[in-house]
N, C-alpha and C positions, 0 to 999 in steps of 0.2 A: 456479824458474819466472821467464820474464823479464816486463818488465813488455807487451812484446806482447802476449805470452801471454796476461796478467791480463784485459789490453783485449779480447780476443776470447771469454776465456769469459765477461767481466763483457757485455758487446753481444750473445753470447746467450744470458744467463740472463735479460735484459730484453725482448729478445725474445720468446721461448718465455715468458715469464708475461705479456704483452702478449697473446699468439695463445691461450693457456691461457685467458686474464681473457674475452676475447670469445669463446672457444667457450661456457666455462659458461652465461655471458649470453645467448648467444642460444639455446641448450641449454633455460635456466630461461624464457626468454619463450615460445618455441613451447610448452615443455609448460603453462604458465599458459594461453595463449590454446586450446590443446585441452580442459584444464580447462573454461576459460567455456564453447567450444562445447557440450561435453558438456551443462553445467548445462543452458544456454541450448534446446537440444531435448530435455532430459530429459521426460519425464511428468508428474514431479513440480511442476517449470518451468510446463508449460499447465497445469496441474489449478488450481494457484495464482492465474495469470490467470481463469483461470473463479469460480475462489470470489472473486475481488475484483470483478468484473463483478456477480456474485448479490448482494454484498452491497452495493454503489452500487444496485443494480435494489430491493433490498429498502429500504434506506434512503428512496428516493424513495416507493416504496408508504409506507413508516409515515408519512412528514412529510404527503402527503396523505392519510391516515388521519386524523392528527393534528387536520387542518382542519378534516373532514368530523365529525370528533368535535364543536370547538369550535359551531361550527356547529347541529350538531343542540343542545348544550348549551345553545346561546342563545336557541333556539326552546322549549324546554320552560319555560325561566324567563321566558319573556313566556305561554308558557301557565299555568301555575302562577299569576302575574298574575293573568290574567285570568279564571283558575278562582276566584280567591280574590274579585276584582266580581263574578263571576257570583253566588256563593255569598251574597254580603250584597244582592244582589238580593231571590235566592228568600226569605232571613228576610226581609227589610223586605215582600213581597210575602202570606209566610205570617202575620206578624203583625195584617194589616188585613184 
């Protein structure tokens, strides 16, 4: 083999693994990106956004629960108070 020769199979074996390298490549990115599409309209995909919507929606109910809780708990302990003057009322009242 002369060395032409060499030159012309070595220029298209770089070639041909140059045109090989970017088909695979683009071969592997289209099927990725059909991958996500798939994901991305799957059922599974929106069922997921809906349960994370319920559970923002449900978080916000409990912290204003949570208020609504404190709240009443701070009225009872001023009743409880004022149960317990009432109370040494009625003795100082029932004693005279």
């Amino acid at each position: 083999m002369s060395n032409l020769e060499q030159i012309f199979i070595m220029i298209g074996a770089i070639a041909g693994s140059t045109a090989l390298w970017k088909f695979f490549e683009t071969r592997m990115r289209i099927k990725a990106e059909q991958r996500k599409e798939m994901f991305d309209n799957s059922d599974s995909s929106q069922y997921r956004e809906d349960l994370k919507e319920r559970v923002e929606k449900l978080t916000k109910q409990l912290e204003e629960a949570n208020k609504k809780i404190l709240a009443l708990t701070e009225k009872v302990s001023a009743l409880e108070v004022e149960n317990k003057f009432l109370q040494k009322e009625i003795d100082i009242l029932k004693s005279k």
